[in-house]
C-alpha positions in Angstrom: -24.7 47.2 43.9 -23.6 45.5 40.7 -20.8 42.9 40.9 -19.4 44.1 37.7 -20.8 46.1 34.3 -20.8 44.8 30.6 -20.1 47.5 28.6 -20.0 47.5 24.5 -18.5 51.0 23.9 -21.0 51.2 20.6 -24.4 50.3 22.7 -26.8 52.9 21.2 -26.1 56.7 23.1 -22.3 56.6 23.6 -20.0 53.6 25.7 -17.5 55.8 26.3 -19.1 57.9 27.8 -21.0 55.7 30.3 -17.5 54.2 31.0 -16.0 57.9 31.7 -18.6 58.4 34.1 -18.5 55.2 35.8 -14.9 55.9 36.5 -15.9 59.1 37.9 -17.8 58.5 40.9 -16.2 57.7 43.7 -18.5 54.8 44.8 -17.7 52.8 41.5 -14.4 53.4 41.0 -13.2 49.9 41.7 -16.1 48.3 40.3 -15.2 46.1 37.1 -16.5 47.1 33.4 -15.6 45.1 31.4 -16.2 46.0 27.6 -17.4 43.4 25.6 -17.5 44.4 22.2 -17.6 43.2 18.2 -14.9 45.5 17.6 -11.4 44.4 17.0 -9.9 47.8 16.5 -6.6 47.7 18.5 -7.3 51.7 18.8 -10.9 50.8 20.5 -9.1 48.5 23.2 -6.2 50.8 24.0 -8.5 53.7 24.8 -10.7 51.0 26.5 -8.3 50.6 29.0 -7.2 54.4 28.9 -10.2 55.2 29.9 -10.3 52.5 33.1 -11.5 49.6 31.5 -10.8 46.8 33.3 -10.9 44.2 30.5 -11.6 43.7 27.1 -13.4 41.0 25.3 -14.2 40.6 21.5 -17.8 38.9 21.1 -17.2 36.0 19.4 -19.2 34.9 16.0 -20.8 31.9 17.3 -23.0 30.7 20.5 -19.9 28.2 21.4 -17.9 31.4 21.6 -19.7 33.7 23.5 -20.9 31.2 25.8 -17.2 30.5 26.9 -16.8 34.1 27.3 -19.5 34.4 29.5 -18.0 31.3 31.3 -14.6 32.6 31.9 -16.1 36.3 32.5 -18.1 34.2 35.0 -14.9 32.1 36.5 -12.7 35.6 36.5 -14.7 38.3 37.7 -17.8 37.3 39.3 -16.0 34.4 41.9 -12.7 36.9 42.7 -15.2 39.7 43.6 -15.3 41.1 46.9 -18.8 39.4 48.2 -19.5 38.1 45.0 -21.8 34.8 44.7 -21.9 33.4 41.4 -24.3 31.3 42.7 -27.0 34.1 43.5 -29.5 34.9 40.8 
């Protein structure tokens, strides 16, 4: 089982609808998706978390960026997880 999901709502197919579905089964429910997404549409966040997002990051236009997105995505999610090991591979 995943520790979390990245999620960019406009991956090819449909986001939101992989989110919706996440949020539908009763075994992932409280696992974290996290959208991370080139879109800085307040209208894409707010039904982001409408639709039980449970955060929302704007992908940056540069490596320095994204890697310090991936670092606090990293320092947030992965080491406050139940049984997560950021350490594991």
């Amino acid at each position: 089982m995943p520790d979390l999901v990245l999620l960019d709502h406009e991956m090819p197919g449909d986001g939101w609808e992989v989110l919706q579905w996440l949020r539908r089964q009763p075994g992932l429910f409280a696992l974290p998706v996290l959208i991370l997404s080139g879109s800085e549409n307040p209208a894409h966040q707010k039904r982001a978390a409408g639709a039980g997002a449970t955060a929302y990051y704007i992908k940056p236009p540069d490596l320095r960026g994204f890697v310090k997105i991936i670092k606090t995505i990293n320092e947030t999610w992965l080491f406050s997880s139940p049984g997560g090991d950021a350490g594991s591979p």
